[in-house]
N, C-alpha and C positions, 0 to 999 in steps of 0.2 A: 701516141699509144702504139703496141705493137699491135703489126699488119702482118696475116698470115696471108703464103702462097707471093709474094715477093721475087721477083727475078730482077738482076741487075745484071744487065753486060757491058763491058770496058770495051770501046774501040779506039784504038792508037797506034801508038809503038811496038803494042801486044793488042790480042783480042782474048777475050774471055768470060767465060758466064762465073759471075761472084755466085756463091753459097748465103742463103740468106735465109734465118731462124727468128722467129720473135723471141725477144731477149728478154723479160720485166716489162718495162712500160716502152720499150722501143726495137724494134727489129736491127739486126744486126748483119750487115751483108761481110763474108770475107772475101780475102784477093784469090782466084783462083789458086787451086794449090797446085795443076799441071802448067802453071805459066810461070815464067818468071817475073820477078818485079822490073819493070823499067821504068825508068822514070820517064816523063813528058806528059803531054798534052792528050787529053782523053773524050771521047763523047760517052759521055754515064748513061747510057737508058734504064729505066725503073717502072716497074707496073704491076699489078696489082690485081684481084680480082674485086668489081666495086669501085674502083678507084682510077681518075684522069693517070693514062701515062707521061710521064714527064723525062726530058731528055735537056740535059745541059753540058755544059766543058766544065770539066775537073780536070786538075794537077796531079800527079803521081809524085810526089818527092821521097827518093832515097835517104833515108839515113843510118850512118853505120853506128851500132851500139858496141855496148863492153864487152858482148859476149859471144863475141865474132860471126854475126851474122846479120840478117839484113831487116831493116824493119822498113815500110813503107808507108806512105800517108796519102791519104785521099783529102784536098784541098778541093772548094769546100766538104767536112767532113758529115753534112747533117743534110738532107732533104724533108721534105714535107709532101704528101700526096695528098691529093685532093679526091675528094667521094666523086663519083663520078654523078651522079645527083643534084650537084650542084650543093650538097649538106641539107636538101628537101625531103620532107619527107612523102 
């Protein structure tokens, strides 16, 4: 489900705080837009209000498209937060 109030920051190669909107049924974090993309090995931290924060390693993988510019990917692409509640009510 989408989670409002969401922060994601990348620390790696680059650091930077993602932009993150509830999208339909799932929140949407983007790549900072004053950072560049680089690719390698990253610590994702994500949190939430209500909700256990969760820190794991992601991938940045570069790829070049048709349309001469740069597109990047976050490896894994999906995370799950957990209520901080334990889902109790």
């Amino acid at each position: 489900m989408a989670v409002n109030g969401v922060q994601a920051t990348l620390t790696g190669p680059v650091t930077g705080a993602m932009s993150c909107q509830p999208d339909g049924t799932f929140t949407l974090c983007e790549w900072p837009a004053a950072v560049a993309a680089t690719a390698g090995i990253y610590t994702l931290q994500v949190s939430a209000p209500g909700y256990q924060p969760i820190t794991t390693l992601v991938a940045v993988v570069i790829s070049p498209v048709t349309c001469g510019c740069t597109m990047a990917n976050v490896e894994p692409a999906t995370l799950a937060l957990s209520p901080s509640d334990g889902g109790l009510d």
